[in-house]
C-alpha positions in Angstrom: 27.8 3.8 2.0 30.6 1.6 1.3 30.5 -2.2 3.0 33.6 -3.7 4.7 32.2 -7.2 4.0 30.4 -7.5 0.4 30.4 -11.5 0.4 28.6 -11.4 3.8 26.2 -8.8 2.8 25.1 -10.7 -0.6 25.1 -13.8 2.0 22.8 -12.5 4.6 20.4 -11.0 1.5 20.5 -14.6 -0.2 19.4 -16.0 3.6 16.8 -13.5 4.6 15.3 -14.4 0.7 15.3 -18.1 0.9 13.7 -17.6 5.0 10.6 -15.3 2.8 10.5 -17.6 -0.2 10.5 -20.7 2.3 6.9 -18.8 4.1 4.7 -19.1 1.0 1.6 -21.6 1.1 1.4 -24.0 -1.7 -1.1 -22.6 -4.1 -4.4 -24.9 -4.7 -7.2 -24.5 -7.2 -11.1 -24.7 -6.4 -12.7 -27.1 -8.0 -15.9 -25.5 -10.1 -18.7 -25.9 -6.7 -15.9 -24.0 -4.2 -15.7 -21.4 -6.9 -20.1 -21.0 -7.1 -19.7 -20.9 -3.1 -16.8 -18.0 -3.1 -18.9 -16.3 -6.0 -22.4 -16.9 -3.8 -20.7 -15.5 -0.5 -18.6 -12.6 -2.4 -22.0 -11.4 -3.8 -24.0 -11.6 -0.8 -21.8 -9.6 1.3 -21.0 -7.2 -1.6 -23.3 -4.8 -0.5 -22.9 -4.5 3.0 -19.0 -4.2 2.1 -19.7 -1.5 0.2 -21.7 0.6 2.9 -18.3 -0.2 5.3 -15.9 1.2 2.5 -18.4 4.2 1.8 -18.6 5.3 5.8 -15.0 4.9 5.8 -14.0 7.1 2.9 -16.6 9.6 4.3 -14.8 9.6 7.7 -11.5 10.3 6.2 -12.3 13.1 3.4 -12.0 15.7 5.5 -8.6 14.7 6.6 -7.3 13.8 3.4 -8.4 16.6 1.7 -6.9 19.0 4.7 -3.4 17.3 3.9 -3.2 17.5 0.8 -4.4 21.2 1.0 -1.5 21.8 3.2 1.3 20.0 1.1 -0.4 22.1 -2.0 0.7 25.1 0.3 3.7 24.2 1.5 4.7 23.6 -2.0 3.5 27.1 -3.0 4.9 28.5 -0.9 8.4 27.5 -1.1 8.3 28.7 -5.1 7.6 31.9 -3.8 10.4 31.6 -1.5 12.8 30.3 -4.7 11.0 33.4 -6.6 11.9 36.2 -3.6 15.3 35.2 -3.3 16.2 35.5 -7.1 15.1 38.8 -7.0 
């Protein structure tokens, strides 16, 4: 694809980087007590979280493994395909 305006193109790419690097939040550290409270409520929730992330993956197994069955297929069957019409 060949550009009829390179200068505006690297213009509009400098732009649309300064509008994403203008969006970011200043960064700010927790003292040692916001870290114990992070820590406390990360820990406390951990297992529930885990039960979510479990029933989840269970939910989707079947699907993902049916996909990936099929593209394992689909692949197979096109190197049969590239072997047939050697022959």
């Amino acid at each position: 694809m060949k550009f009829r305006y390179p200068v505006l193109l690297i213009l509009a790419i400098v732009f649309l980087q300064s509008l994403h690097s203008g969006c970011r939040l200043p960064s700010a550290e927790l003292s040692p007590e916001e870290m114990d409270i992070v820590d406390t409520l990360y820990n406390s929730r951990l297992p529930e979280l885990r039960l979510e992330l479990d029933s989840l993956c269970k939910l989707q197994k079947d699907e993902i493994i049916s996909r990936k069955t099929d593209s394992l297929i689909e692949l197979q069957l096109t190197e049969i395909r590239k072997l047939v019409e050697r022959q």
